[in-house]
C-alpha positions in Angstrom: 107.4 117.3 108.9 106.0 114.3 110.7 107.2 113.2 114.0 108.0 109.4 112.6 110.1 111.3 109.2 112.3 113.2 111.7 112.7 110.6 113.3 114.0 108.4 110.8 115.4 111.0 109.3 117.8 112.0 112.3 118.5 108.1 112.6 119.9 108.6 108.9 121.7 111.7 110.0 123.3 110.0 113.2 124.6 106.8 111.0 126.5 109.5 109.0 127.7 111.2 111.9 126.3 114.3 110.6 125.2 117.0 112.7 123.3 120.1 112.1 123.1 121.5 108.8 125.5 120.6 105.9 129.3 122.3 105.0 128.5 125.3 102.6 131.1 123.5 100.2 128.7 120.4 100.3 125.2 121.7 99.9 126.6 123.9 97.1 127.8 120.9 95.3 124.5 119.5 96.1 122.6 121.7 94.6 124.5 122.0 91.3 124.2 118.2 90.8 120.2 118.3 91.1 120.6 121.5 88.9 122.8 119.9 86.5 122.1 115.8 87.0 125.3 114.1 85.5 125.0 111.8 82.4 125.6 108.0 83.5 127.2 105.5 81.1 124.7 103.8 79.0 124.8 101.0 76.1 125.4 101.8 72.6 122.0 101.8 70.8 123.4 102.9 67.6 122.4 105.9 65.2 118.8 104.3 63.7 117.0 104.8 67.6 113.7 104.2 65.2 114.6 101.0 64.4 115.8 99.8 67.6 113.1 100.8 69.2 111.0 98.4 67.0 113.5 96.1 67.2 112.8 96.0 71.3 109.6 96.3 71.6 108.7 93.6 69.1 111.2 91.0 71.0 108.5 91.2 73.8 105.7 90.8 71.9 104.4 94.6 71.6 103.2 94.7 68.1 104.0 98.0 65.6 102.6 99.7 62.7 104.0 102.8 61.3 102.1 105.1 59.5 103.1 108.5 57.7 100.2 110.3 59.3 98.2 110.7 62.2 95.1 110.3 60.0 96.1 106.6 60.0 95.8 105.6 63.5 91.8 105.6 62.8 91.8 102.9 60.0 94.3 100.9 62.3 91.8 100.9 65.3 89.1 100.0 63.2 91.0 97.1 62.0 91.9 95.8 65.5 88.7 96.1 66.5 87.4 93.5 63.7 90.1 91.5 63.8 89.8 90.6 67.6 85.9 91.4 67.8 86.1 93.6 70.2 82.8 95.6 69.0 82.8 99.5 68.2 83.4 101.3 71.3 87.0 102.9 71.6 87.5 104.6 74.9 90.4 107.4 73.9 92.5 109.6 76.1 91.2 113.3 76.3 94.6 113.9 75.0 95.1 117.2 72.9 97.6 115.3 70.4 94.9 112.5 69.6 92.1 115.1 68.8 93.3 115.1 65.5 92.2 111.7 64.7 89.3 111.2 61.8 87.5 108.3 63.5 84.9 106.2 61.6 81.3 107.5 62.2 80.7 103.5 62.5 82.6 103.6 66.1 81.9 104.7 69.2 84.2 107.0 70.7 84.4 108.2 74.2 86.9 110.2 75.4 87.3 109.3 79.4 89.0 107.4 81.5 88.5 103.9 81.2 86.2 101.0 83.1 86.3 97.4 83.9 84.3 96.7 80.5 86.1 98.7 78.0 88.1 96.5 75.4 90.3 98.8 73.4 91.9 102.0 74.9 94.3 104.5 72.9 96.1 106.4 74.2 99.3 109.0 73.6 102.7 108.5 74.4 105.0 111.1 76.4 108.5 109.1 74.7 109.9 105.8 73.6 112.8 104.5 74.5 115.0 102.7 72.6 116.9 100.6 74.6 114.4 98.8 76.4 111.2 99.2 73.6 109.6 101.1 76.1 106.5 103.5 76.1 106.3 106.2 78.7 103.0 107.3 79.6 102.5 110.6 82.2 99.4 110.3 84.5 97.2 113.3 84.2 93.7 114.1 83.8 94.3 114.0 80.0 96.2 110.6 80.3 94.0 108.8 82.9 96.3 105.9 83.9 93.1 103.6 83.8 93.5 103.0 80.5 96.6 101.6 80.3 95.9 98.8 82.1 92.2 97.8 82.4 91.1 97.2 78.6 92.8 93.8 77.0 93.7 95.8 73.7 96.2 98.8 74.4 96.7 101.0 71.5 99.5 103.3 72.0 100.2 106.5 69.7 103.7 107.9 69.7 105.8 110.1 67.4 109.3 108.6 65.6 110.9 112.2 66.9 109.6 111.2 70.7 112.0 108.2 70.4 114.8 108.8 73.0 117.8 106.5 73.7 118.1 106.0 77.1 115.1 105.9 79.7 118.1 108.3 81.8 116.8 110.5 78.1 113.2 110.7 79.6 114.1 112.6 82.8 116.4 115.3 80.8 113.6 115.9 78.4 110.9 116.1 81.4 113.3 119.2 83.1 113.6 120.5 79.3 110.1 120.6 79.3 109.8 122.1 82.6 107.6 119.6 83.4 106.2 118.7 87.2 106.7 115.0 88.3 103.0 113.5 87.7 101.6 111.2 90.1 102.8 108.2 88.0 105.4 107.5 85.3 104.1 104.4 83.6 107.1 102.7 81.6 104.7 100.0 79.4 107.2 97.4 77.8 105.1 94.7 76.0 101.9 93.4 76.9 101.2 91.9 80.5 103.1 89.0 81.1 103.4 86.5 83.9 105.6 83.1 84.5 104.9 82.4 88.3 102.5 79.2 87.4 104.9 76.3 86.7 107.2 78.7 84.0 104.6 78.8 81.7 104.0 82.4 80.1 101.1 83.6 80.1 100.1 87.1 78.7 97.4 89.4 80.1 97.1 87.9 83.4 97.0 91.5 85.4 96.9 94.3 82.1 96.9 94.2 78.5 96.7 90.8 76.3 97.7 92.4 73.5 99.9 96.3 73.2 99.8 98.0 69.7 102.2 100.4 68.9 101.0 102.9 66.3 104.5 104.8 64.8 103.8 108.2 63.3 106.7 109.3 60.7 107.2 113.1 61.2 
C-alpha cells in the first residue's frame, strides 16, 4: 500500500476513533453483507419490464426496433446505413453473440475496435434496465469501449430476457455470473445530449447523434 493511501486511510480510521483491526462481531457482519449485498427499495416498474424498457428509452430519444431473430439486425443496419448515408462500412464488436449475424456481402464489415472515422458501430449489450431505458455495455477486448462512443450511429443489440428491472439488478446478475468488474461499466441512456449553450439541446455534441436499439424476442 502506498505511503499517501495509508495515510489517508489512517486519517479515516482516526475520525472514527477506530484503532487497530476491527471487533470479530463487526468484520463478520462485514463480510456477510459483501457476500450477501442487501436488496434496497426501488420503484415499481410493473410486470411488462419489455415494455417499459421501450417506454424509457424512447422518452430520451433512443430509437427501437424489435425483431424475432437475430438474423434481423443485418437488414436493420443496412437500412440505417442508407437512410442516414453513412456508406457500407460497419465496424462490429468481436463479440461471440453478434457472430451469428448474416450481413449483406454489399457491406463492409470489420470486426475491431473503433476509430475517429467510423460512422456506425454495433455492438452487444450485457442488460437493459428498465427503469431508467438503459443499456449496459462491459469493456473488454470483445466489447472495445471505443465504439460506443466515437461513431455518430450506435447500434446496440440486446436480448428481451437481458431486460432487468433495476440497474441494483445488473450487479446481482454480474456475481450470478461470477463475473470480474471490467475496467468500465458503460450505462448508455439515449444518444449524447448536451444543454450547457443557452438551454438549447443539442444531441451528439461529445458521443452518439443517433442510438438504435435493436430488441431480439427470445
Amino acid at each position: 500500500m502506498s505511503g499517501a493511501r495509508e495515510r489517508v486511510l489512517a486519517n479515516v480510521r482516526a475520525a472514527l476513533n477506530r484503532v487497530g483491526p476491527l471487533p470479530e462481531s463487526v468484520a463478520r457482519s462485514l463480510q456477510g453483507r459483501l457476500a450477501r449485498p442487501r436488496a434496497n427499495l426501488a420503484p415499481a416498474v410493473g410486470d411488462d419490464l419489455v415494455a417499459r424498457f421501450v417506454e424509457m428509452i424512447t422518452a430520451v430519444s433512443g430509437r427501437v426496433t424489435r425483431v424475432a431473430h437475430i438474423d434481423g439486425v443485418a437488414d436493420m443496419v443496412a437500412g440505417l446505413l442508407e437512410t442516414f448515408d453513412l456508406g457500407e462500412r460497419v465496424v462490429v464488436a468481436p463479440d461471440a453473440t453478434l457472430e451469428g449475424i448474416p450481413w449483406s456481402n454489399r457491406l463492409s464489415v470489420e470486426r475491431r475496435a473503433a476509430s475517429g472515422d467510423d460512422r456506425l458501430s454495433v455492438t452487444a449489450a450485457y442488460a437493459a434496465v428498465a427503469e431508467t431505458g438503459s443499456l449496459v455495455l462491459l469493456s473488454a477486448a470483445e466489447s472495445p469501449t471505443t465504439l460506443n462512443f466515437l461513431p455518430d450511429d450506435h447500434v446496440i443489440v440486446v436480448r428481451e430476457s437481458q431486460v432487468v428491472a433495476h440497474i441494483e439488478d445488473v450487479w446481482a446478475r454480474m456475481r450470478r455470473d461470477k463475473r470480474a468488474m471490467p475496467r468500465t461499466v458503460n450505462f448508455i441512456t439515449g444518444p449524447s445530449k448536451t444543454g450547457d449553450v443557452e438551454m438549447i439541446m443539442q444531441e451528439g455534441a461529445h458521443g452518439p447523434r443517433r442510438l438504435h436499439v435493436i430488441l431480439i424476442a427470445d
